[in-house]
N, C-alpha and C positions, 0 to 999 in steps of 0.2 A: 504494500500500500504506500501512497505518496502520504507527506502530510506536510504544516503548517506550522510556523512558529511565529507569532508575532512578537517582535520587539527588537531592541539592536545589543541589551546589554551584556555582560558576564552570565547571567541569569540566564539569558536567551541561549546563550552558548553552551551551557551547560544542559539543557533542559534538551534542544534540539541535537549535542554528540550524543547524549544517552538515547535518542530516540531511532536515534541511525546505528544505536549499535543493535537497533532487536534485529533477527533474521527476518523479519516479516514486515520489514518498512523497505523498499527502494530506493526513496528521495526524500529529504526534509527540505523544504523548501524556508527561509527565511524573511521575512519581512516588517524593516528593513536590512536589518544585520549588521553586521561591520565586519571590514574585510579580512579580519582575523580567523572570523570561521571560516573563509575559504577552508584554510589549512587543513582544516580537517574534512573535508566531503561535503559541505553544506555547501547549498545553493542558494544566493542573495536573491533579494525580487527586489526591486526599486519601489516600493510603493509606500508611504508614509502610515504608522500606526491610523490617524485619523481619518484614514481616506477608505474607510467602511467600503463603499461602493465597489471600487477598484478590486480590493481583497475578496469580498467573494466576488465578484465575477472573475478572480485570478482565478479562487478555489475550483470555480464550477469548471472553470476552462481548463484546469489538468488535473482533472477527479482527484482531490483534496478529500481523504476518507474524513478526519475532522481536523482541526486548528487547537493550536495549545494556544493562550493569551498571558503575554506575562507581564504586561506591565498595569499600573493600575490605573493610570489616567485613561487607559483604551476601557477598561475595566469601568470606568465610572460613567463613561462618554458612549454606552451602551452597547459595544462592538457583540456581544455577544447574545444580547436581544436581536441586532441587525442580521447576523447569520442564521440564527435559530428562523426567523422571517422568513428569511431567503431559503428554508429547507435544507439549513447544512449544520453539521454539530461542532460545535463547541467547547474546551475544557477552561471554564471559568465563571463565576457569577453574574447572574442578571445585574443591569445596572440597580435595581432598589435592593438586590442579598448585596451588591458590593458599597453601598452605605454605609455599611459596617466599618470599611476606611474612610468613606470619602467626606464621610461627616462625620467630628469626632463627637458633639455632640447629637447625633442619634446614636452614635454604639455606647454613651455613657446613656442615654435614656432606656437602651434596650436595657445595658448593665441593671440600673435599678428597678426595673419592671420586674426583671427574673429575677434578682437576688445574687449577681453575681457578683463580687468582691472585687471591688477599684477603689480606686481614692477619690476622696471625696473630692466636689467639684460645681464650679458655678459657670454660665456661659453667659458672653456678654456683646454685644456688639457695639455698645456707648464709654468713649475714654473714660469719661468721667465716672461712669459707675464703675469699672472697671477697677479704677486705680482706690477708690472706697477702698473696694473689696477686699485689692492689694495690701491697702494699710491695715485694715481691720482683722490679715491672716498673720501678716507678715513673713520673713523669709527663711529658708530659702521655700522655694513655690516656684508650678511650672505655667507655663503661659505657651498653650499651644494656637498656631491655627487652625481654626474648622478644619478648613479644608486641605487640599491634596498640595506640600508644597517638597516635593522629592526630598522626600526624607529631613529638610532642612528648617522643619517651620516649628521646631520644639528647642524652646529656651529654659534650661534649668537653670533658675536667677536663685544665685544664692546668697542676693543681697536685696535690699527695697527697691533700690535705684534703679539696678537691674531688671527686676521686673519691673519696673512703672515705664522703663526706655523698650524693652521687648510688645508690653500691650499697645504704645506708643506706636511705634516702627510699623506693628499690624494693621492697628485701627485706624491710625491718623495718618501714615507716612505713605500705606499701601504699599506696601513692601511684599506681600504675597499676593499681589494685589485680590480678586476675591475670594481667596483662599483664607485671606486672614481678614473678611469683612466681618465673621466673629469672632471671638478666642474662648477657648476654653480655659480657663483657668482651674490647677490641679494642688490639692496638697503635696508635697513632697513626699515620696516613700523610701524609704532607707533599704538596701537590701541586693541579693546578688541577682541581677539580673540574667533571663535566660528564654530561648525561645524554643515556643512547640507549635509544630507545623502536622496540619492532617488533610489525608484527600478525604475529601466528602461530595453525597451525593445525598441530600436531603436530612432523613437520621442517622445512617449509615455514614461511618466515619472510621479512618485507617491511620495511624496513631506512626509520625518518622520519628528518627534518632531528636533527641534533645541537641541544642546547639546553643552558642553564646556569639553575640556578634558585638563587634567593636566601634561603636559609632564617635567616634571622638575622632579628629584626625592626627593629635601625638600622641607619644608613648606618656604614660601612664594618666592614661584618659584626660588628656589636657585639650585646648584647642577648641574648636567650632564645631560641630555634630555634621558629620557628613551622612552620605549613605552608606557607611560602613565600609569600614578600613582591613579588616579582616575575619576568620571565623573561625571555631573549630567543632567537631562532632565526634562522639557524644561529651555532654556533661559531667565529667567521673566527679565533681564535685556535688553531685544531684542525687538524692537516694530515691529508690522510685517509688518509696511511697510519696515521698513530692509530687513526683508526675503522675500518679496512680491520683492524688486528691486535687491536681489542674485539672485532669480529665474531668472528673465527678461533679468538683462546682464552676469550671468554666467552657470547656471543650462543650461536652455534652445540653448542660440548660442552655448555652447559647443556640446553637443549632436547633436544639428544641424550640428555641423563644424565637427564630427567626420562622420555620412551621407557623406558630401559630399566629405569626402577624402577616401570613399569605406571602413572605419571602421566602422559600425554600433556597437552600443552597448548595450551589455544584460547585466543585472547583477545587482551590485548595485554600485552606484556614488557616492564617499565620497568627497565634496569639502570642507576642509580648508580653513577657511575664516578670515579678520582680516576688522574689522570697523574701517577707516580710520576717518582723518577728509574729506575726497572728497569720502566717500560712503565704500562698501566692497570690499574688493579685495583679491584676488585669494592668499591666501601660495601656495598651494599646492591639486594638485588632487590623490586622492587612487582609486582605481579600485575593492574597497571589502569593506567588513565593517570593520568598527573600531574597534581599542580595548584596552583602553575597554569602547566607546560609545556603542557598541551591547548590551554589558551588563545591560545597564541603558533604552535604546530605545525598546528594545522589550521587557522588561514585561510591557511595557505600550501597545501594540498592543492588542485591543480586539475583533481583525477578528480571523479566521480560516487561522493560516502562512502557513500551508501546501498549503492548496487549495487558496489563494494568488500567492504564486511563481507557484501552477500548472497553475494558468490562465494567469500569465504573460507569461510562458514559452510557452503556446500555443497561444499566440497574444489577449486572452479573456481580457476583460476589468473586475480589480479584484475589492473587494467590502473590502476594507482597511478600518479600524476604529480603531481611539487612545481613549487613558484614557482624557477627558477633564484636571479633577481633579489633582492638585496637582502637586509633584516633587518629581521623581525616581534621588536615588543618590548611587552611589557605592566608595567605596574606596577598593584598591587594597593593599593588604599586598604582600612584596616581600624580598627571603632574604637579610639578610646584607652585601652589599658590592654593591647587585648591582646598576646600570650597570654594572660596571664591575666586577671583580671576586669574586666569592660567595662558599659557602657551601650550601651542597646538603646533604638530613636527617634530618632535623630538626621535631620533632614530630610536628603533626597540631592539633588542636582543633576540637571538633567534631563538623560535619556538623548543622547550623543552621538549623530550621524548621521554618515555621508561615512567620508571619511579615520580615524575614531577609531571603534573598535568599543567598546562596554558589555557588557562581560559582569559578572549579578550571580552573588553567592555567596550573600549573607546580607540579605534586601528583603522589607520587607511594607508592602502600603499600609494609608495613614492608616484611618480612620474612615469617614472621608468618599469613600472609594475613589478619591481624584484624588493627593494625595501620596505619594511612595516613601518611606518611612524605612528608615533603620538595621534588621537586625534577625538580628546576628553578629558574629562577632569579625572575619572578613574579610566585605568589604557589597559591593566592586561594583572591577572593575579595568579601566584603559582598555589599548586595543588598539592599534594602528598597525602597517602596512608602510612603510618608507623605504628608499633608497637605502645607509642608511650606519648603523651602532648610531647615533653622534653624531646623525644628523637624524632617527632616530626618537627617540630623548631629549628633542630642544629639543622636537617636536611634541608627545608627552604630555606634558611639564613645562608648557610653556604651557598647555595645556589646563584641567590641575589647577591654574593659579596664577588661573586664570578662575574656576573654580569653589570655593564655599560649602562649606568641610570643616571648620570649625568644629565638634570633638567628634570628629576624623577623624585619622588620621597615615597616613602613605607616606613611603616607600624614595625623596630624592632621588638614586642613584647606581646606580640598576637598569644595567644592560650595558659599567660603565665598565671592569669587567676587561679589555674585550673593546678599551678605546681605548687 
């Protein structure tokens, strides 16, 4: 069978190599991609995430069996309402089940309906009521915006100031612009953070490795929140009755609470989690996979991914299998500057084989069509399984001290929480 990937990032690369390794796929076809997965067999389509139209009539025009969708703004901008229409299937949430990200206040209204355990919180779209608020909690406190702002629109102000300039920037300055036309405003929770990701298909839900991602962009979580700097899989610092009581009161009533408000949910379930001292509690729900947790969670998958998402996507019950053994860790290299403003061109190193996976995010070749350049804020993140967090570290870190990053920076302390 051909199939579909929508998106260009690390995420995408990783989701579409695993799809081409089942024996029973052909072609994954890309779109838009970046030229990094050439390298591996994949095939780019020129067509823009938003350009709904174009994608299925790509799909219908070389029998596309279904389309994975990874990123969330195609996600919220209905691409897979628009396919389901057009009589084609799908792997991801209707635009009102992926609400659940795009508005962080509805997934905190669904939270208190059901009983799910988050921190406490008020939504505001008036500076001035806002900054009351601010005063009357005081700090540190997080100030998010509603809406969809790639990963970057969450401020943990751990001063007044701090928050009173963050509700500012959103409300007043239009800084995300309608993404932060409200903010949500959150208690601080204290606590180790960690993410649990599930395929679902309405009640039925299939349960991946536990992962930690690193949204800060220095070493020891200093710096500005990007879209994560690196990850690793599984959790060894997580006992599973942890994950055994995320399931219980949040995996499962959520799903349940999206049922019964007529949003059923297909796709995959990313909850953000933070170990309290009174148990896990909700940061935050995404409506797609992580990135870059995909990157680390699926080379430990040792089912058949294709035929997985086809039996979810038909109501079958799928025959999922992880790597017991060990701990997958990735660190992501991204130009200098970012988050914020960066240079684009920077030559890359040549793609890894063996032991060290490549997955790109941000690559376009040169001119001349033989060099890989720069061409994002995140460019390209190496992968490994080892034995131990510690000996997947020394292996990527040697790796990277081999390699020409010259105009480049990376996370050296990806997985040490974990040592």
């Amino acid at each position: 069978m051909k199939l579909l990937v929508v998106g260009s990032g690390g995420r995408e690369h990783a989701i579409a190599k695993k799809l081409l390794a089942s024996p029973q796929v052909e072609q994954v076809f890309v779109a838009p991609g970046n030229d990094g997965m050439i390298l591996d067999g994949l095939d780019l389509v020129d067509i823009g995430i938003s350009e709904h139209s174009k994608l299925i009539d790509f799909a219908k025009a070389n029998d596309i069996a279904w389309a994975f969708i990874g990123p969330d703004d195609a996600l919220a901008a209905g691409i897979v309402d628009d396919f389901n229409k057009a009589g084609l299937k799908a792997f991801g949430p209707t635009r009102l089940a992926a609400e659940l990200e795009w508005s962080k206040d509805f997934a905190k209204g669904i939270m208190a309906k059901y009983g799910i355990p988050t921190a406490a919180y008020a939504t505001f779209s008036n500076f001035e009521k806002a900054k009351v608020y601010i005063e009357e909690q005081g700090a540190p406190i997080v100030i998010k915006a509603d809406g969809l702002a790639l990963g970057k629109g969450v401020v943990v102000a751990e001063t007044m100031e701090q928050a009173v300039e963050a509700a500012q920037e959103m409300l007043l300055d239009n800084k995300f612009g309608d993404s932060g036309a409200r903010v949500v405003i959150e208690e601080f929770l204290d606590g180790e953070e960690f993410s649990l990701f599930a395929f679902v298909n309405g009640d039925k839900f299939y349960m991946m490795p536990t992962a930690q991602d690193h949204k800060r962009a220095y070493d020891g979580d200093k710096g500005p929140n990007t879209g994560g700097m690196g990850a690793y899989a599984p959790v060894p610092q997580l006992s599973q009755s942890v994950v055994d009581k995320s399931v219980d009161t949040i995996v499962k009533p959520v799903l349940e609470g999206m049922l019964k408000e007529g949003r059923p949910y297909l796709g995959v379930l990313y909850a953000g989690l933070i170990l309290t001292a009174d148990g896990p509690k909700v940061i935050e729900f995404n409506s797609r996979f992580g990135d870059p947790e995909t990157q680390i969670i699926l080379p430990r998958l040792t089912s058949d991914f294709a035929q997985n998402i086809a039996d979810i996507l038909e109501g079958k019950e799928p025959d999922i299998t992880w790597t017991d053994g060990g701990v997958t860790l990735g660190v992501v290299v991204a130009s200098n500057g970012y988050p914020l403003a960066y240079e684009k061109g920077v030559l890359l190193p040549e793609k890894t084989e063996g032991d060290i996976i490549t997955y790109y995010a941000g690559a376009k070749f040169a001119e001349n069509g033989k060099a890989l350049l720069s061409n994002g804020g995140r460019v390209y993140m190496l992968v490994t399984t080892a034995d131990s967090v510690q000996a997947a570290q020394e292996r990527i870190y040697d790796q990277l001290d081999k390699q020409a990053t010259a105009g480049l920076f990376y996370r050296t302390d990806i997985g040490s929480k974990a040592l």
